[in-house]
C-alpha positions as CSV (number, residue, x, y, z in Angstrom):
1,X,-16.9,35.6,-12.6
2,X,-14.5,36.2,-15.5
3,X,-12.1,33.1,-15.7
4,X,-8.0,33.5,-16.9
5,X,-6.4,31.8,-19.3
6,X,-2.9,31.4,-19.9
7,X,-1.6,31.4,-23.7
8,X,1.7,30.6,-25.1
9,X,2.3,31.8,-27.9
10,X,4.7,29.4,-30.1
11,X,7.2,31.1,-32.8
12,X,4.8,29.8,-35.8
13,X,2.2,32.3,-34.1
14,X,4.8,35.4,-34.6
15,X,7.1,34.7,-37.1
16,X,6.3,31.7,-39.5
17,X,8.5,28.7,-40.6
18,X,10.5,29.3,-43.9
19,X,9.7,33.6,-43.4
20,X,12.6,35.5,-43.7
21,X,12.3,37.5,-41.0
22,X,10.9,40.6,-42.2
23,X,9.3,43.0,-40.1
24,X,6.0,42.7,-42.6
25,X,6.1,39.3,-41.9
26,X,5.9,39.4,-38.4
27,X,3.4,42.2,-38.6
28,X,1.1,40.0,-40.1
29,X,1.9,36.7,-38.4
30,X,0.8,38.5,-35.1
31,X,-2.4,39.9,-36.5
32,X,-3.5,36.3,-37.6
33,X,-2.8,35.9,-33.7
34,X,-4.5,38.7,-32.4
35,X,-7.7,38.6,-34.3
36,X,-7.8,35.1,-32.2
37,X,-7.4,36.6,-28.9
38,X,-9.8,39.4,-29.3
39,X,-12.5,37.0,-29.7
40,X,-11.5,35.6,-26.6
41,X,-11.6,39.0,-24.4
42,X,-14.8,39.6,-26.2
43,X,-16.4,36.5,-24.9
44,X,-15.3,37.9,-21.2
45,X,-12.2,35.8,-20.7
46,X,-9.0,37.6,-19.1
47,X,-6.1,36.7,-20.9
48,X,-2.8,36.3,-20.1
49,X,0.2,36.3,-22.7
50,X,3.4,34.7,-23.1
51,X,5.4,34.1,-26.2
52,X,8.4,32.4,-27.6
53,X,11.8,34.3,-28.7
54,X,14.0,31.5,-30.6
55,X,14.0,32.6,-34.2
56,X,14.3,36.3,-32.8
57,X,17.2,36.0,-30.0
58,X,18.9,33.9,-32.5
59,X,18.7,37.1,-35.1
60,X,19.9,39.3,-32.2
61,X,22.6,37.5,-31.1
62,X,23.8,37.0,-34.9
63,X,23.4,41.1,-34.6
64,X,25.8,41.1,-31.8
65,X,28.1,39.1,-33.4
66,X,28.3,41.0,-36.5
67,X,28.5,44.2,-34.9
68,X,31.2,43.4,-32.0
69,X,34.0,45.5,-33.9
70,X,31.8,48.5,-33.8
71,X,30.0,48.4,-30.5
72,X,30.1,45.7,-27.2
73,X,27.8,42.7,-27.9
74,X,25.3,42.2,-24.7
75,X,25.2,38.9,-23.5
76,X,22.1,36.3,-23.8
77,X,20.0,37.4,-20.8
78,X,20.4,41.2,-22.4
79,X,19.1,40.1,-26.1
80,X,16.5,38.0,-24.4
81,X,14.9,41.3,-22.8
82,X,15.3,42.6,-26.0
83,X,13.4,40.8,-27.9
84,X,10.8,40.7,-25.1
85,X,10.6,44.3,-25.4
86,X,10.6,43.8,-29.6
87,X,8.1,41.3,-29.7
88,X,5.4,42.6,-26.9
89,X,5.5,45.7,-29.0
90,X,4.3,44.1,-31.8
91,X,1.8,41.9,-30.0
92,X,0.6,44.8,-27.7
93,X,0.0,47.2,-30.5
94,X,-1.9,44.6,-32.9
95,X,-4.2,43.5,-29.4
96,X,-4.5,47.2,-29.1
97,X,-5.6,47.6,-32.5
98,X,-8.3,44.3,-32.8
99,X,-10.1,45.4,-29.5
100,X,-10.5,48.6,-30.7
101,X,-12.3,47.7,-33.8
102,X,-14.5,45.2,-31.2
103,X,-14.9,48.2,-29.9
104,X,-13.6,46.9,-26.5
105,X,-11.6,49.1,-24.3
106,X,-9.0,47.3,-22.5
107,X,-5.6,47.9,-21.6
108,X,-2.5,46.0,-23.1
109,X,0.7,46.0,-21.6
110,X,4.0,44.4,-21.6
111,X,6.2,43.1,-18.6
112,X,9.8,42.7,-19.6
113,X,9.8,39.9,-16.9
114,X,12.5,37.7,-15.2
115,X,12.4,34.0,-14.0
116,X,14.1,32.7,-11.2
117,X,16.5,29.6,-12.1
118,X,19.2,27.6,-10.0
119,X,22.8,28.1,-10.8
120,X,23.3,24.7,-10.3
121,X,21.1,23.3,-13.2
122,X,22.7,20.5,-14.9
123,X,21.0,22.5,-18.2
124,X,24.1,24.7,-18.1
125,X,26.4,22.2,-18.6
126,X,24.0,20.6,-21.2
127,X,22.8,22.9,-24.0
128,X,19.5,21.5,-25.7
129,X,17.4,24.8,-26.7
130,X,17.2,26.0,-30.5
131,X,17.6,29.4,-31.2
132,X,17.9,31.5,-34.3
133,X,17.9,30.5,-37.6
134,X,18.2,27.0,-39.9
135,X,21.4,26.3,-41.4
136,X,22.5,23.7,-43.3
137,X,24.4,21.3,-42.2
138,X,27.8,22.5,-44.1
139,X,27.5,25.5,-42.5
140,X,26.9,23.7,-38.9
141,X,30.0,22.5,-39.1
142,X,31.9,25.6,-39.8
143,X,29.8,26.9,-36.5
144,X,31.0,23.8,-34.4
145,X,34.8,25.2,-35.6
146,X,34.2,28.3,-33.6
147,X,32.7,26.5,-30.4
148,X,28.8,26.8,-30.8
149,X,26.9,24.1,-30.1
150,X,24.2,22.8,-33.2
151,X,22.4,20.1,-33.6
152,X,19.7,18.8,-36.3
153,X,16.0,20.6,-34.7
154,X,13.3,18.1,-36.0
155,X,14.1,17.5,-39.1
156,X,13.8,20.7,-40.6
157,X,18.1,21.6,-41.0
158,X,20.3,22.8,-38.1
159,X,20.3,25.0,-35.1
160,X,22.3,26.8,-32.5
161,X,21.3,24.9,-29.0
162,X,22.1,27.4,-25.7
163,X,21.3,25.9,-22.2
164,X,17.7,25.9,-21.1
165,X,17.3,26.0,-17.0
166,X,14.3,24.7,-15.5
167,X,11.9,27.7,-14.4
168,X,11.6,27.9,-10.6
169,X,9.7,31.7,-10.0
170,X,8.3,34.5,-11.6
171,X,9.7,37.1,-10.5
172,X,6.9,39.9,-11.6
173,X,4.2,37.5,-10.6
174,X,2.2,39.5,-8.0
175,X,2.8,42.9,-10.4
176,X,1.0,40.6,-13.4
177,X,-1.8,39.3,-11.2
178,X,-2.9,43.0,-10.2
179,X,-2.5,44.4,-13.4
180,X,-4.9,41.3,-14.7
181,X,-7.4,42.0,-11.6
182,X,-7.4,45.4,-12.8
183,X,-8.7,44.3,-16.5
184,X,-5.5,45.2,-18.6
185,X,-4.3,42.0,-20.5
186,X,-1.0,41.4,-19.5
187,X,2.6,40.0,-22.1
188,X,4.6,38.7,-19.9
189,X,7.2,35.4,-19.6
190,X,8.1,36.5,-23.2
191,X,10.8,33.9,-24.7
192,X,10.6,31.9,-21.9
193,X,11.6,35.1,-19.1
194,X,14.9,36.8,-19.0
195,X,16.3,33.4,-16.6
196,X,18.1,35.2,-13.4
197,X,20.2,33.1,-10.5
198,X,20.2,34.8,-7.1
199,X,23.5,35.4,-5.4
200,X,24.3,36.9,-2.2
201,X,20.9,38.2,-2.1
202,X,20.6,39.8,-5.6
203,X,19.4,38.5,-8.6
204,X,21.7,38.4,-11.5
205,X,21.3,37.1,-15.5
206,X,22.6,34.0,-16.8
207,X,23.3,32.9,-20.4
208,X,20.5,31.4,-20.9
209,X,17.2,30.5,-22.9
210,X,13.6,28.8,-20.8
211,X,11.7,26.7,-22.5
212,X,8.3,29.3,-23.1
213,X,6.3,26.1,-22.4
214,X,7.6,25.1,-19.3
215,X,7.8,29.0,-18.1
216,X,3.9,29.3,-19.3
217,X,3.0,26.5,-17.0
218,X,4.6,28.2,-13.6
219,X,3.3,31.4,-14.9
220,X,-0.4,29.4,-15.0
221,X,0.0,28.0,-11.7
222,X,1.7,31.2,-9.9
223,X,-1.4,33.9,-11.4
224,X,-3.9,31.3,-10.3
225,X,-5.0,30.9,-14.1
226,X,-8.3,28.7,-14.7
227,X,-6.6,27.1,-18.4
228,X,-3.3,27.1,-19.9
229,X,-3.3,26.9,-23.5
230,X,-0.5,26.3,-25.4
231,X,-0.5,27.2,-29.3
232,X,1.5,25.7,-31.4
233,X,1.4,25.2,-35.6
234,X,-0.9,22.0,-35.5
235,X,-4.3,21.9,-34.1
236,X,-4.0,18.8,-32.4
237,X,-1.4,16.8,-30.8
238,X,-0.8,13.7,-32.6
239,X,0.6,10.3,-32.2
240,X,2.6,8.5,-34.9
241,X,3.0,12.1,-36.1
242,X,3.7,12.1,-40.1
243,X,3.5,8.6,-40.7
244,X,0.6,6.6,-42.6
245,X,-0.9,5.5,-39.0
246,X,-0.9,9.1,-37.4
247,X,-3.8,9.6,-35.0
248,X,-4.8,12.8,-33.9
249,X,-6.3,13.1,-30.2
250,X,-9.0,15.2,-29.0
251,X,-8.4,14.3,-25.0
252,X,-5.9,12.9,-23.6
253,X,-5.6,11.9,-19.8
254,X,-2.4,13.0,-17.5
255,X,-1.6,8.9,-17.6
256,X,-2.3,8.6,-20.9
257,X,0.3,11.7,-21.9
258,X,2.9,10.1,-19.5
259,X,2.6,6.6,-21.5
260,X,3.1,8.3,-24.3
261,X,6.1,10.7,-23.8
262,X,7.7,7.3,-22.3
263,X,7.1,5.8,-26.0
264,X,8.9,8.8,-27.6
265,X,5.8,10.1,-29.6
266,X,6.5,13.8,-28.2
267,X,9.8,14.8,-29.0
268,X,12.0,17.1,-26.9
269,X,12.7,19.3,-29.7
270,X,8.4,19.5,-30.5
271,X,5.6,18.3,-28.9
272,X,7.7,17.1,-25.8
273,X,7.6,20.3,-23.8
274,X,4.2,21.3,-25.0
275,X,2.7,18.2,-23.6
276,X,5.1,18.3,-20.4
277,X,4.4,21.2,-19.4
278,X,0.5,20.4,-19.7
279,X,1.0,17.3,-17.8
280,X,2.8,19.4,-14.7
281,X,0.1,22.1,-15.0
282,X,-2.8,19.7,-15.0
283,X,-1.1,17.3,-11.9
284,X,-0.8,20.9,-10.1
285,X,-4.1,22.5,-10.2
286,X,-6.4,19.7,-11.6
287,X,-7.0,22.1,-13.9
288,X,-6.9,21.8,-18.1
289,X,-4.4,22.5,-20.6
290,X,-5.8,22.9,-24.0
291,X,-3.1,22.4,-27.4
292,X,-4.0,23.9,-30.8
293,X,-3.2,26.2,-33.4
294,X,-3.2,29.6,-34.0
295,X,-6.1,29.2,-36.5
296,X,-8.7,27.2,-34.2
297,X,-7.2,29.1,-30.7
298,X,-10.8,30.5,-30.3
299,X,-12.7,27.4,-31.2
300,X,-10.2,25.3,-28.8
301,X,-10.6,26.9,-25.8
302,X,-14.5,26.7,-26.3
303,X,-14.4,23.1,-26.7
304,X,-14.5,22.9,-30.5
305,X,-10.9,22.2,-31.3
306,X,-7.4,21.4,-30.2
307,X,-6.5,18.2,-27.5
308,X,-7.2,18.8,-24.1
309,X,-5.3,17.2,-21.4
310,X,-7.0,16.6,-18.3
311,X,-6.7,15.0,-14.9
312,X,-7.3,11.1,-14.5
């Protein structure tokens, strides 16, 4: 039987640190990516895509901003299915592309998907996700003037922060499952999910941006996925990360993770969700979540790379 795996895709894997942006640049950032996951489908697993949107909702929402005295801006829910919609399309038609030269005929399709949050998250009131681009911290200020929230993001300059609501329910779930059953490999969850709150009975947007990780680790458990692997721009995760001592690790145990992320070696603004939302996956479904790179995605999740986080 064909087992599913689960991959979130981090920015790196779409649109690399330091890149402008471009549209070329993201074009070849993905097929990097994609090369990856063909190899994977070819070897018989079904996969199951999800993504990040920070550099890109950031761009759209400085879109909005620029262009408000011409047309209406859309709010942060609405640019969040946008770029869903901008960066599935990119994904879906490089996928598209690499299985055909496997000769593999499979279908790839995008769900502009929503995730159910509570209105009462004490994220709204908090705002700790990155989004868009790095500024310096001059201009950071000049952005705090107009009532944006930005904070340093790991060291690398500063970003715009929106709130990030803990995931509760895919929304889509059953349509993704059949459409996986049915052999088409499925984009869905992309940027983390458009993040909805039900009132009176209907579901309705929310300014808002999910962690991908954490919204990668429900969509895991709620398809019934067999891995969860979560790419990131280093192949393994590391303790005493950048200093003389670093260590990198090849498996590390649910207690062993929790020790850690009590030290402070995963960050909140790094590692920290990655290896969170691996620890609530694996304390789930007693299942694995593997961490890697881009680059060694197929060698990971046959064992050759990456960390693996597993149950006690």
């Amino acid at each position: 039987m064909k087992q599913t795996v689960v991959i979130a895709l981090g920015g790196n894997a779409i649109l690399p640190h330091k890149s402008s942006g471009k549209l070329e640049e993201q074009k070849a950032a993905v097929e990097r990516t994609t090369k990856q996951i063909a190899l994977l489908i070819r070897e018989g697993w079904r996969v199951i895509l999800t993504h990040g949107n920070g550099p890109q909702v950031g761009n759209i929402l400085i879109q909005q901003e620029e262009a408000k005295k011409i047309i209406p801006p859309m709010p942060l829910d609405v640019c969040g299915a946008e770029s869903q919609g901008q960066i599935g399309y990119l994904i879906q038609q490089s996928l598209k592309n690499e299985l055909d030269k496997l000769n593999l005929d499979s279908n790839v399709v995008t769900i502009i998907t929503q995730v159910l949050v509570s209105q009462n998250d004490s994220a709204f009131s908090h705002p700790t996700k990155p989004i868009g681009p790095f500024y310096s911290k001059e201009y950071a200020e000049k952005m705090r003037k107009k009532g944006l929230v930005v904070v340093e993001d790991a060291g690398r300059g500063y970003r715009r922060v929106v709130p990030s609501p803990r995931p509760l329910h895919i929304i889509e779930a059953d349509e993704i499952k059949e459409l996986v059953k049915r052999g088409s490999i499925v984009i869905a969850c992309g940027g983390g999910g458009i993040p909805v709150v039900e009132r009176n009975g209907e579901l309705e947007g929310v300014e808002a941006v999910i962690d991908k990780d954490l919204a990668a680790e429900l969509l895991a458990k709620e398809v019934e996925a067999d891995l969860l692997a979560i790419v990131t721009d280093v192949e393994k995760v590391a303790i005493n990360f950048r200093k003389p001592n670093q260590i990198n690790l090849d498996l590390l145990k649910v207690s062993e993770a929790k020790e850690y992320f009590e030290k402070g070696e995963f960050p909140p603004g790094s590692m920290g969700p990655k290896v969170k939302a691996a620890i609530n996956f694996v304390e789930s479904t007693g299942k694995t979540t593997l961490i890697t790179s881009t680059e060694k995605l197929a060698d990971g999740i046959n064992g050759r790379a990456g960390t693996r986080i597993i149950r006690d």
